[in-house]
C-alpha positions in Angstrom: 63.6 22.3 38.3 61.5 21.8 41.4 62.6 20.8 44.5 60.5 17.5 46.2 59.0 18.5 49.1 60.4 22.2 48.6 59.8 25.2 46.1 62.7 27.4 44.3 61.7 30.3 46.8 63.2 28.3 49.4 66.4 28.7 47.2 65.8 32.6 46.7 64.9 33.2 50.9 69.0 31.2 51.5 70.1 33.6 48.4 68.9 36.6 50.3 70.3 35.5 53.4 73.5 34.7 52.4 73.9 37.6 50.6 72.9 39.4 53.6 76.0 38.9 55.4 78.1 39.8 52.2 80.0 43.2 52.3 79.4 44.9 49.3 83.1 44.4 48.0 82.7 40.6 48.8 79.0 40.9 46.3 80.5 42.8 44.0 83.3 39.8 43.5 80.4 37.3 43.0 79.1 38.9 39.4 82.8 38.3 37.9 82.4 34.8 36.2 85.8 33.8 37.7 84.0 34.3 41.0 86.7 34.5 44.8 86.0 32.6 47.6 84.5 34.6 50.7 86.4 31.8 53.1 84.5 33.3 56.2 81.2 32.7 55.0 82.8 29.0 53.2 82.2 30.3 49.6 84.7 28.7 48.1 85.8 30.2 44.6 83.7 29.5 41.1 84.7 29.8 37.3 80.7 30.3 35.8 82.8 29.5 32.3 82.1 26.0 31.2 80.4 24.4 27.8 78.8 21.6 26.6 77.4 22.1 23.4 77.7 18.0 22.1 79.6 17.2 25.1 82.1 18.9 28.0 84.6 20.9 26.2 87.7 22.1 26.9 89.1 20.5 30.4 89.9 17.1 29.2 88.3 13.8 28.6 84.5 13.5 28.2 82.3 12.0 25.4 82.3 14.0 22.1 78.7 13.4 20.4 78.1 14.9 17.2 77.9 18.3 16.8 74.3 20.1 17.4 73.3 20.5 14.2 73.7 17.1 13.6 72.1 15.9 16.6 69.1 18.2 15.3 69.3 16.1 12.5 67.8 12.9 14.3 64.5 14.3 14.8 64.6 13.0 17.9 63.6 14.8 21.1 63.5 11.9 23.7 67.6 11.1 22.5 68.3 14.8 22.9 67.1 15.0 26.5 69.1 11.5 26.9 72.1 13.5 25.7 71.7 15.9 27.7 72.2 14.1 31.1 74.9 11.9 30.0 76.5 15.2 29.2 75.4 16.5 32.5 76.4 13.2 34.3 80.0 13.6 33.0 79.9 17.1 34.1 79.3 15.7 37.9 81.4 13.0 37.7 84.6 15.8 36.8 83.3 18.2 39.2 83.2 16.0 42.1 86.2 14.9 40.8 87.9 18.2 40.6 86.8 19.5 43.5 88.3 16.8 45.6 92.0 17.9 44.3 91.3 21.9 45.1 90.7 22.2 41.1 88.3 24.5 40.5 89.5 26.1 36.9 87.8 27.5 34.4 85.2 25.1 31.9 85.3 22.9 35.4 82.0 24.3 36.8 78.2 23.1 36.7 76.7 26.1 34.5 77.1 24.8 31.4 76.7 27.5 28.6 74.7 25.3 26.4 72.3 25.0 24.4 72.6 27.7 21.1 69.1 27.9 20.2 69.8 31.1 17.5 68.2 30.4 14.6 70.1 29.5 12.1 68.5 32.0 8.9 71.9 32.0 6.3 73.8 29.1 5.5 76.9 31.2 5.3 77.2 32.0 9.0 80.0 30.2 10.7 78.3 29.4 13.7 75.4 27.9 12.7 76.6 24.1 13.2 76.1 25.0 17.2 72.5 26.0 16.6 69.6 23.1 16.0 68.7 24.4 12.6 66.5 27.4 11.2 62.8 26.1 12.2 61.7 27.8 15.5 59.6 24.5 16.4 62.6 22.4 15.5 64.7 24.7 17.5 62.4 25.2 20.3 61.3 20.8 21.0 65.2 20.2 21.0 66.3 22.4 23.1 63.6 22.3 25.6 64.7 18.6 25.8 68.9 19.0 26.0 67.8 21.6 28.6 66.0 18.7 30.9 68.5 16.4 30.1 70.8 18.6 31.6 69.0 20.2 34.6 67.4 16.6 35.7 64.4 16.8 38.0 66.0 16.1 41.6 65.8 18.6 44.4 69.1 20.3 42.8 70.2 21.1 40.1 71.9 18.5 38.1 73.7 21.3 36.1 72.5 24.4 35.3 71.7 24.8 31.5 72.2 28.1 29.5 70.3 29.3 26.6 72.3 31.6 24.1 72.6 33.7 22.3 69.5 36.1 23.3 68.4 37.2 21.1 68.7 38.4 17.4 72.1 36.4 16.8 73.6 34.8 13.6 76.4 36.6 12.1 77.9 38.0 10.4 81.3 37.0 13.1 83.3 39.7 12.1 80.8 42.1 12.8 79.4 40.5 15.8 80.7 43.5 18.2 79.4 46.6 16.8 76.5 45.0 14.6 72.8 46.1 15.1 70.8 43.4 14.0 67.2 44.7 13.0 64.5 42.7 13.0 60.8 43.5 12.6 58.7 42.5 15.2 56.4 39.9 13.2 60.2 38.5 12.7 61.3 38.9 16.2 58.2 36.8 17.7 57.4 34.9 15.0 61.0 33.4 14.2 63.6 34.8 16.7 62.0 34.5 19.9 60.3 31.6 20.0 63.0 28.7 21.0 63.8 31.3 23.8 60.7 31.4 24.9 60.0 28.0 25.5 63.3 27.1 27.1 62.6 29.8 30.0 58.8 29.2 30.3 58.4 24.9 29.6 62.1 24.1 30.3 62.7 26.7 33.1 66.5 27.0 31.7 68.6 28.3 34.7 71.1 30.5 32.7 70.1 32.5 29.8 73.3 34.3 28.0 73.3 37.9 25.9 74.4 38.5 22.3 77.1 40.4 21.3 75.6 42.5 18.9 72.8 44.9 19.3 69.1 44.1 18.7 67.3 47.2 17.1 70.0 49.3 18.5 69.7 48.3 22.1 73.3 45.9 23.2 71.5 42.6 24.0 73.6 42.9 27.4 72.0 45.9 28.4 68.7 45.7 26.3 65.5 46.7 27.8 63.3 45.2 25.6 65.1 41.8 26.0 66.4 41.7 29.5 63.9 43.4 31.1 60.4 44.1 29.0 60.6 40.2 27.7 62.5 38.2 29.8 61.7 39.0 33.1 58.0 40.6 33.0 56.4 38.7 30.1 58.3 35.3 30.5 59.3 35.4 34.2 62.4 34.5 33.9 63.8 33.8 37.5 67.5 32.4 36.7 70.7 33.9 36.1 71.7 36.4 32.9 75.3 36.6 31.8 77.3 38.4 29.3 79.2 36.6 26.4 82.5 37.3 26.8 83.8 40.9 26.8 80.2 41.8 25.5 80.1 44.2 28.1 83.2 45.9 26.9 81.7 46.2 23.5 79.2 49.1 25.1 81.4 51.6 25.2 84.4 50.3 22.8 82.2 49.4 19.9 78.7 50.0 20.3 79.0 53.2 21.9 76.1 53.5 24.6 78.6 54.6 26.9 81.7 56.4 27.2 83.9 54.6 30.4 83.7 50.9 31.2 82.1 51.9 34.6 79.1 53.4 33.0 79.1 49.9 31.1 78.9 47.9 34.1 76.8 50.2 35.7 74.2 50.4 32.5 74.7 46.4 31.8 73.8 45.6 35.5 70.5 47.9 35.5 69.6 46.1 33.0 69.4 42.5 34.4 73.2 41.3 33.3 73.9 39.5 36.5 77.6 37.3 35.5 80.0 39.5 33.3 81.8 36.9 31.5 85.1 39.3 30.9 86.3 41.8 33.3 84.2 44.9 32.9 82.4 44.1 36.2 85.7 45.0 37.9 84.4 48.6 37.9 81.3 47.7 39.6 82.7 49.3 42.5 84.0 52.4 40.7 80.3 52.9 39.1 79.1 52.8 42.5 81.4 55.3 44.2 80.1 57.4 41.2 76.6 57.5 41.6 75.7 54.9 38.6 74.5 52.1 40.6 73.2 51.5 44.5 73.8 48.7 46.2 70.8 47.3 45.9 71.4 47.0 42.2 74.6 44.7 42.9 73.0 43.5 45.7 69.8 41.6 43.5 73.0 40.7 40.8 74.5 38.4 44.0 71.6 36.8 44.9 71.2 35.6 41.3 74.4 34.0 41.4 73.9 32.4 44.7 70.9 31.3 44.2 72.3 29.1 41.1 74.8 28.2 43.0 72.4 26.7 46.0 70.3 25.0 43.3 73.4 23.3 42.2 73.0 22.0 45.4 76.9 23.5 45.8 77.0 24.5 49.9 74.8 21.2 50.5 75.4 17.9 52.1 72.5 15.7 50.4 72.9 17.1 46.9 72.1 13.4 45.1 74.7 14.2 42.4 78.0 14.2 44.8 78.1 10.8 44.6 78.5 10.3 40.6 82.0 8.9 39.9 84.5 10.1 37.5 84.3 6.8 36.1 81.2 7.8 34.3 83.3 10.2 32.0 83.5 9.0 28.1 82.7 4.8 29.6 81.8 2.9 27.0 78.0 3.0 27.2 78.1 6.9 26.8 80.4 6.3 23.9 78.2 4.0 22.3 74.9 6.8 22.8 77.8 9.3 20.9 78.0 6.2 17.8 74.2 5.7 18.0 73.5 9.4 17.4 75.3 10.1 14.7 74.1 6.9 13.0 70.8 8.5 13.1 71.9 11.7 12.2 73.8 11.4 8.6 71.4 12.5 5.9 71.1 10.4 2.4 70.6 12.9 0.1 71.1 11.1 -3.3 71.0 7.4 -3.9 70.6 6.2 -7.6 71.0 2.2 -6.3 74.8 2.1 -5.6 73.8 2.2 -1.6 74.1 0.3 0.1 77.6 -0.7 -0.8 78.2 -4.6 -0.5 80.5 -5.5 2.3 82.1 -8.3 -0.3 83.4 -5.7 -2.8 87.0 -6.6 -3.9 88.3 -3.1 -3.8 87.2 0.5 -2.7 88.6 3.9 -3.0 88.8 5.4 0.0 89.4 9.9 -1.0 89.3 13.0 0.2 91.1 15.7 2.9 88.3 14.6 5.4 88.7 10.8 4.9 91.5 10.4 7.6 91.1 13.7 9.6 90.0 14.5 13.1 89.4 17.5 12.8 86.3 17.0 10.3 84.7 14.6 13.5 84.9 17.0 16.7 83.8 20.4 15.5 84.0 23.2 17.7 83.3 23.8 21.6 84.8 20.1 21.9 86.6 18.3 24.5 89.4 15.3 24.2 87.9 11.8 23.3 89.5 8.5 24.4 89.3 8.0 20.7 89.2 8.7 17.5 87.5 6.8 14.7 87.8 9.0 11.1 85.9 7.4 7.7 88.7 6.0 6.7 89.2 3.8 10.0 85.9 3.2 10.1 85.5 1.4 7.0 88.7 -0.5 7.1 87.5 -1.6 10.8 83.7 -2.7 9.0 85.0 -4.2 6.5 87.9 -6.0 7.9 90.3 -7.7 5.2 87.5 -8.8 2.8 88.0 -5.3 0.6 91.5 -3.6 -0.5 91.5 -0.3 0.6 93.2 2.5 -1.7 93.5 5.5 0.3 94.5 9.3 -1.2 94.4 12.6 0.8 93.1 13.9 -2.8 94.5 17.9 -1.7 94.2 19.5 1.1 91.2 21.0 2.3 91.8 24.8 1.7 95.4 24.9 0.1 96.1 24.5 -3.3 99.0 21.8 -2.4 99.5 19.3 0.3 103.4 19.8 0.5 105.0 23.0 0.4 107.6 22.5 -2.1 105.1 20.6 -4.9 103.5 21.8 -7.7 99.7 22.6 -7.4 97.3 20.1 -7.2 99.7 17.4 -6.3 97.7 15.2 -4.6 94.9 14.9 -7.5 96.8 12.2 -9.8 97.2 10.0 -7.0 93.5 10.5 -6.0 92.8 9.5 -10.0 94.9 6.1 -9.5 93.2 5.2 -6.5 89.7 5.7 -8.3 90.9 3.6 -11.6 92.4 1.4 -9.3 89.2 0.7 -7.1 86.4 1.3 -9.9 84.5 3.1 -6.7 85.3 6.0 -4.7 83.7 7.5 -1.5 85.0 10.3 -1.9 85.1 12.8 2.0 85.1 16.9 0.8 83.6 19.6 3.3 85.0 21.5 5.9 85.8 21.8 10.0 86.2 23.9 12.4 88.9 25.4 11.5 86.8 26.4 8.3 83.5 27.5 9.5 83.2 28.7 13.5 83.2 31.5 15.8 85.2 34.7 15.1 89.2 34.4 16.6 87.9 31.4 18.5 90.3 28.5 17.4 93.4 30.6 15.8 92.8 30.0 12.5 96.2 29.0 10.7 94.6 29.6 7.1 93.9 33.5 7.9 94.2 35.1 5.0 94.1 32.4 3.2 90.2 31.7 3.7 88.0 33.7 5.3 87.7 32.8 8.6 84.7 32.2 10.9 81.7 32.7 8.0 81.9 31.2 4.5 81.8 33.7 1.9 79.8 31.6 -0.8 78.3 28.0 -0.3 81.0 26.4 -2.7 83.7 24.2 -1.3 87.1 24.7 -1.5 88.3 25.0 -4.9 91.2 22.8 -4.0 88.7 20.2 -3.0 86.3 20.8 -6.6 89.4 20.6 -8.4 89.9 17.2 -7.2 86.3 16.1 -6.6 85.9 16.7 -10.4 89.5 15.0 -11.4 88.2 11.8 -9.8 84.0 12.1 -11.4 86.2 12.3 -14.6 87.9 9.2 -14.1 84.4 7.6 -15.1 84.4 5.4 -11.5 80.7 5.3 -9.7 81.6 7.8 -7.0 80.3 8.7 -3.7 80.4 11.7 -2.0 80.2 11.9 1.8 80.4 15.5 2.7 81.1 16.9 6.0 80.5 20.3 7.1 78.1 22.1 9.7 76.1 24.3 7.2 74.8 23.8 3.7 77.0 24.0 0.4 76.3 24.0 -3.2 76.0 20.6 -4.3 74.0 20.8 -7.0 76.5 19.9 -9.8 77.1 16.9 -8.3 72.9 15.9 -7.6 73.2 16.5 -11.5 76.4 14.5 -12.3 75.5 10.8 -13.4 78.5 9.0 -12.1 77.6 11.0 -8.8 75.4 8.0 -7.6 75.5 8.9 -3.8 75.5 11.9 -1.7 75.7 11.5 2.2 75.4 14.5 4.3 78.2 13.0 7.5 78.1 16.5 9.0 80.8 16.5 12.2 80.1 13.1 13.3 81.5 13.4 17.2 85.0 11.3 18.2 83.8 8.1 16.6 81.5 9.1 14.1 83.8 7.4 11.5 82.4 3.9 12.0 78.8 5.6 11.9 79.3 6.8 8.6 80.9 3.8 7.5 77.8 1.6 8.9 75.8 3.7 6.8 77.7 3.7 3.6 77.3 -0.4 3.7 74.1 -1.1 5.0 74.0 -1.9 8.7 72.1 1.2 9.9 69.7 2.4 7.4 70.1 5.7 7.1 67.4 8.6 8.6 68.6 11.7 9.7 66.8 14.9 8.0 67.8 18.2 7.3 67.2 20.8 9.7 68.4 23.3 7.2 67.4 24.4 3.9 70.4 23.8 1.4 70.0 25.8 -1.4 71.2 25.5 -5.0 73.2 28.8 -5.1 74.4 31.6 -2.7 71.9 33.5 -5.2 68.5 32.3 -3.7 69.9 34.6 -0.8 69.1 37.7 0.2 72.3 39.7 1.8 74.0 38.4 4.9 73.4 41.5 7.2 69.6 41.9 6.3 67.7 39.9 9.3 64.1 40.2 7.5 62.9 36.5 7.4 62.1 37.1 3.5 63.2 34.9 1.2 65.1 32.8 4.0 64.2 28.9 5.3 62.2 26.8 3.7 59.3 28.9 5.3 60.0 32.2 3.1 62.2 30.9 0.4 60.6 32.3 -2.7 62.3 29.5 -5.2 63.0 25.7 -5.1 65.6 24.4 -2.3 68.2 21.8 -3.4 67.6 19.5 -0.6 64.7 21.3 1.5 64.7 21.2 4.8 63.1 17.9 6.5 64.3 15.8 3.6 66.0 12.7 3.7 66.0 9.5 1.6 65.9 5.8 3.4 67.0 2.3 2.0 63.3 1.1 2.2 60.3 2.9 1.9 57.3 4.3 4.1 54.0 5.0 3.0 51.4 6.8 4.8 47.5 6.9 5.1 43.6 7.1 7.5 44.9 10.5 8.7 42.9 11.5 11.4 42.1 14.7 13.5 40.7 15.5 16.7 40.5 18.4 18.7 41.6 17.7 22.0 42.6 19.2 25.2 46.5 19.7 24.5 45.8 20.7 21.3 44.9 19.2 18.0 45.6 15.1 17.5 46.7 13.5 14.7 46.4 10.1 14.1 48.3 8.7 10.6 49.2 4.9 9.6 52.7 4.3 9.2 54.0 1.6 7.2 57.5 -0.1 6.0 56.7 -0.9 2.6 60.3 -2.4 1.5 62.7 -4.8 2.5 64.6 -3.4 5.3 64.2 -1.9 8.8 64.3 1.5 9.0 63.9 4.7 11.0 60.9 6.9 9.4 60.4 10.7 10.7 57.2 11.2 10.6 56.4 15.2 10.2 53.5 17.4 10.4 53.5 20.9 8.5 50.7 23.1 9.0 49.7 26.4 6.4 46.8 29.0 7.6 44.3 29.4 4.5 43.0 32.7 5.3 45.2 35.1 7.1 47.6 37.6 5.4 50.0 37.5 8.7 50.4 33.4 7.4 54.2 32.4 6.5 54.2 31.9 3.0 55.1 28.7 2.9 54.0 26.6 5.8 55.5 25.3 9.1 56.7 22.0 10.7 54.4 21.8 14.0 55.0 18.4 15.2 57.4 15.2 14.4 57.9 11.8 15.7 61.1 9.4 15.5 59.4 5.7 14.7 61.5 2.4 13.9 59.8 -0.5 11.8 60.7 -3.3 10.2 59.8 -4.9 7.0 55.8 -5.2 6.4 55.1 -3.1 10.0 52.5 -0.7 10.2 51.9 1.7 13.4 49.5 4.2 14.0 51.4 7.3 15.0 49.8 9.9 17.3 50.9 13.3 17.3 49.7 16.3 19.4 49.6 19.9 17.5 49.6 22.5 19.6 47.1 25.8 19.9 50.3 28.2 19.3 50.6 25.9 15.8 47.4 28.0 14.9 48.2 31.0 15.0 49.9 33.6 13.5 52.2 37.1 14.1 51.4 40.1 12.5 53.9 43.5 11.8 52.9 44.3 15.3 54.3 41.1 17.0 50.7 40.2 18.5 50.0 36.3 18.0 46.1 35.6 17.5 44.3 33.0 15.6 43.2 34.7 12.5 41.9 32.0 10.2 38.5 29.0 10.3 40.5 26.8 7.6 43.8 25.3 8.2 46.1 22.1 5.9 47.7 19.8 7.7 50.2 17.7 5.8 51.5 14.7 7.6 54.8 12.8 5.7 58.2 11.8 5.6 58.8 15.5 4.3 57.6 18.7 3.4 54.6 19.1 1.1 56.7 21.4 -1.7 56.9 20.1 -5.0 61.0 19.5 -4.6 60.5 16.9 -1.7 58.0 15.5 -3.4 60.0 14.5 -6.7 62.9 13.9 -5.0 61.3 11.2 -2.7 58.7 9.7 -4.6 56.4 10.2 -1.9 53.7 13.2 -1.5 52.4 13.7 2.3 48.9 13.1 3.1 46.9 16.2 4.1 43.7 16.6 5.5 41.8 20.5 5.7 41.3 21.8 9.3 39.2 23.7 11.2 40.1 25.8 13.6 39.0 24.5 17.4 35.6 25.7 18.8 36.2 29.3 20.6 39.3 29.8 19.2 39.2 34.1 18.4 39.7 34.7 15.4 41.5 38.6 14.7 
């Protein structure tokens, strides 16, 4: 964010002097994220604490898009940065609001504590659905986007974005708080680091949050390396750090750096850790008295946080943001962007002719413990829509009274029984009826929140009955297989629409021949029902890709708690994916061809023909891998290095133009250095990956075209 007419200095110089007249008790009370008021100096009180991760969470109304992996699943980096300030208009329209009645509670703020941009390496980690997939570029585009979207380019502040969790962060949850993720450096810059990167240096994120586990054995709230080494020499990072929350305590109760929770604070603020999200920071003043910190250390933390809180534009009178209206908060047209993304989101995964379905079909079956639940649309980190439209809803609402509906539960969705005092299983038969009944099934299995998430974040009522937070394999719920395979037994044409945030073994049913549709609905957002529905009968076409590999068994893993990038994503994986990453099947088709390149000033352009070759109009992804020849620091596979969202209808061609970047050229060896190291590059350019899976699974095989490297690039 710059100011017009102005510079963010100006912001540091009122920091400085307003901190100035501060006693240090009264700076010592601004690093707590539930910051006091200092009425003399009309500070009024602050609660840092607020997120919006797929929309405001957790103080009330506000739009609920779908969750961020799916909205990574679009492809689409100009809808992301559109999400981003509806989410960050909502977020003025409440505070304005709030502030007006003398509310200023936690989650009511403007530093939202979004986006995740870990990269999401294991398919078991609970977490993963906040995250925008495992492909740094992916990762990296996106959130650079959201980031805008929700920092605007005004003179303030429109919120202040966050990027977490910095830096080596994605599971396992139960271990989160004493864990020492190890990562090599090729791994740590070449995978790791990168979205991070780019949301502090092109995005200029405001907030960037710590881990909660160690990074090669430094606490990523008091890290060196990190905090200090990376983010503020090499990137320049001139924002705000903060803790997760009780990270701080984890020093000394888990981790072990330090022995009291004032040699915590004192350790986590020398390190750059300027908001303590917890309580820790309450012996700031202790740690002081004791010779751990001076006053100048606590001193730079306050300016920090006052200088966020003047770019917020929060002690101004022209701040062009007060005057957004709580009537903005979940209106229709933002509601309508929620629908819109996840119609572009859901992923067709297997389609042997059944799909679209026909609107005019006499009589459906309607299955499944996610068919008619909520809590398989919201995901986690969500707030409270206006409303709710499940699968179920959604296709009785498309297709009005022109189909008989025959609904079933089927089981429930970790239990073996949906009523306490039944037999096992005793929602199966009915499920079977429905199917006879119907001659077709959608059939809705996966997951929520409750299911896969953060550690002892939503008070999990299945504990011990399911372990909570991460999955333990990539299987569903043998209550749900049970059924899934009573109804495929029934002999009905059957399709599955599975919801979940991560990938899960489906490849018995890609195999099973009555299996004739898969849809990948992840957590569709409050309305995401009637998205899915428009998909299953034909009025959106669908074209959302995967941002994750899904993999055929938990086998093709390596273990949970090993962070080398070997073996994992589809840039290392040593077999053949399932569904690879980038892969998605359309109702029409695409073809491609005259691929051009041409070294230019932003990088490397590439010109490709796109055209709709069938009958319908359709959203095409149009995505750019790239694989070094030469170098033995190259990935092994190769990597996505640009992409493009393009709608055409029937018989349209475009000519798509696409911009690889220098970075997209080179490569990190075991040192962490990033050089150019090769004269001979491919470029494929398709509707997919290149690898052989994709490839037979969509018919279609990318062009490709050999590249040089660009005059004066150094090569080793």
């Amino acid at each position: 964010m710059m100011e017009k007419g102005g510079t963010r200095m100006d912001f540091e110089k009122e920091a400085v002097e307003l901190v100035g007249k501060m006693t240090l008790e009264e700076k010592a009370s601004q690093l707590k994220y539930d910051s006091p008021a200092i009425d003399r100096l009309g500070i009024p009180r602050y609660n840092w604490w607020n997120e919006g991760l797929h929309g405001l969470a957790r103080a009330g109304t506000a739009t609920m898009f779908p969750q961020a992996i799916e909205l990574a699943a679009m492809f689409d980096e100009e809808a992301m940065e559109s999400i981003g300030d509806i989410i960050a208009t909502e977020a003025r329209g409440k505070y304005n609001g709030y502030t007006k009645e003398g509310d200023r509670d936690i989650y009511k703020g403007l530093t939202i504590w979004s986006p995740n941009v870990n990269i999401f390496r294991d398919p078991r980690w609970g977490r993963g659905h906040e995250t925008y997939g495992e492909d740094p570029h992916l990762s990296s585009v996106l959130g650079v986007r959201f980031i805008r979207g929700l920092q605007g380019d005004g003179k303030y502040l429109k919120t202040a974005a966050c990027a977490k969790h910095f830096a080596v962060h994605s599971g396992p949850e139960e271990l989160r708080h004493e864990f020492d993720a190890v990562a090599s450096d090729k791994d740590l810059w070449e995978t790791y680091l990168p979205a991070f990167e780019a949301c502090v240096k092109e995005a200029k994120v405001e907030g960037v949050m710590g881990a909660y586990n160690r990074t090669n054995h430094e606490p990523c709230c008091a890290s060196k390396l990190l905090m200090q080494d990376i983010l503020k020499d090499q990137w320049n990072f001139d924002g705000y750090y903060v803790s997760d929350c009780w990270a701080i305590k984890d020093l000394h109760v888990n981790h072990r750096v330090t022995k009291t929770p004032a040699e915590s604070a004192a350790l986590a603020l020398k390190m750059g850790c300027d908001i303590n999200c917890g309580n820790t920071y309450l012996h700031i003043l202790q740690a002081h008295q004791e010779g751990l910190v001076d006053e100048e250390d606590i001193t730079k933390a306050a300016v920090h946080a006052v200088r966020t809180r003047l770019r917020l534009g929060m002690f101004a009178e022209d701040c062009e943001y007060d005057g957004i209206p709580y009537g903005k908060v979940a209106c229709r047209e933002h509601r309508q962007a929620a629908r819109e993304a996840a119609e572009k989101s859901v992923v067709l995964l297997k389609n042997d002719g059944i799909l679209p379905l026909s609107g005019k079909m006499e009589r459906l079956a309607v299955i499944g413990p996610n068919a008619d639940s909520r809590w398989s649309l919201i995901a986690n980190y969500h707030g409270t829509a206006p409303r709710h439209v499940t699968v179920l809803e959604g296709i009785e609402d498309l297709v009005g009274g022109e189909t008989e509906i025959f609904y079933s539960e089927g089981s429930h969705i970790i239990l073996d029984r949906v009523e306490r005092l039944a037999l096992p299983h005793d929602r199966v038969s009915e499920a079977c009826i429905a199917a006879r009944e119907a001659g077709t099934a959608v059939v809705c299995v996966g997951l929520d929140e409750r299911l896969e998430g953060e550690q002892q974040d939503t008070g999990n009522r299945f504990a011990g009955q399911v372990s909570m937070a991460d999955k333990n394999s990539l299987a569903l719920p043998e209550s749900q297989l049970r059924m899934l395979r009573a109804v495929i037994g029934t002999g009905v044409d059957v399709v599955i629409v599975n919801m979940t945030g991560s990938a899960v073994d489906l490849k018995e049913f890609q195999e099973t021949p009555n299996v004739r549709g898969i849809l990948q609905a992840w957590y569709p957002g409050a309305e995401g029902g009637l998205a899915v529905a428009r998909v299953l009968f034909g009025e959106v076409n669908p074209s959302g890709r995967l941002p994750v590999t899904f993999y055929k068994s938990v086998d093709q893993l390596p273990d949970f708690e090993d962070y080398s990038m070997q073996g994992r994503t589809y840039r290392y994986l040593e077999g053949e994916a399932l569904y690879p990453f980038g892969y998605g099947l359309s109702y029409t088709d695409f073809a491609y061809s005259n691929l051009v390149t041409t070294w230019k000033g932003e990088g490397l352009e590439v010109r490709v023909d796109v055209e709709n070759t069938g009958q319908q109009a359709g959203d095409e992804v149009v995505q750019v891998y790239i694989k070094d020849l030469e170098s033995p620091h190259a990935v092994k596979n190769h990597s996505l290095c640009a992409f493009r969202r393009i709608s055409l209808q029937p018989g349209e061609k475009r000519t798509v133009v696409l911009t690889v970047r220098d970075k997209a050229f080179e490569v990190v060896d075991e040192r962490g250095s990033r050089f150019v190291d090769s004269q001979t590059f491919l470029l494929h350019v398709g509707g997919s990956q290149p690898d052989p899976r994709s490839i037979a699974l969509t018919g279609r095989e990318p062009v490709a075209a050999r590249v040089a490297s660009r005059p004066g690039m150094t090569k080793g």
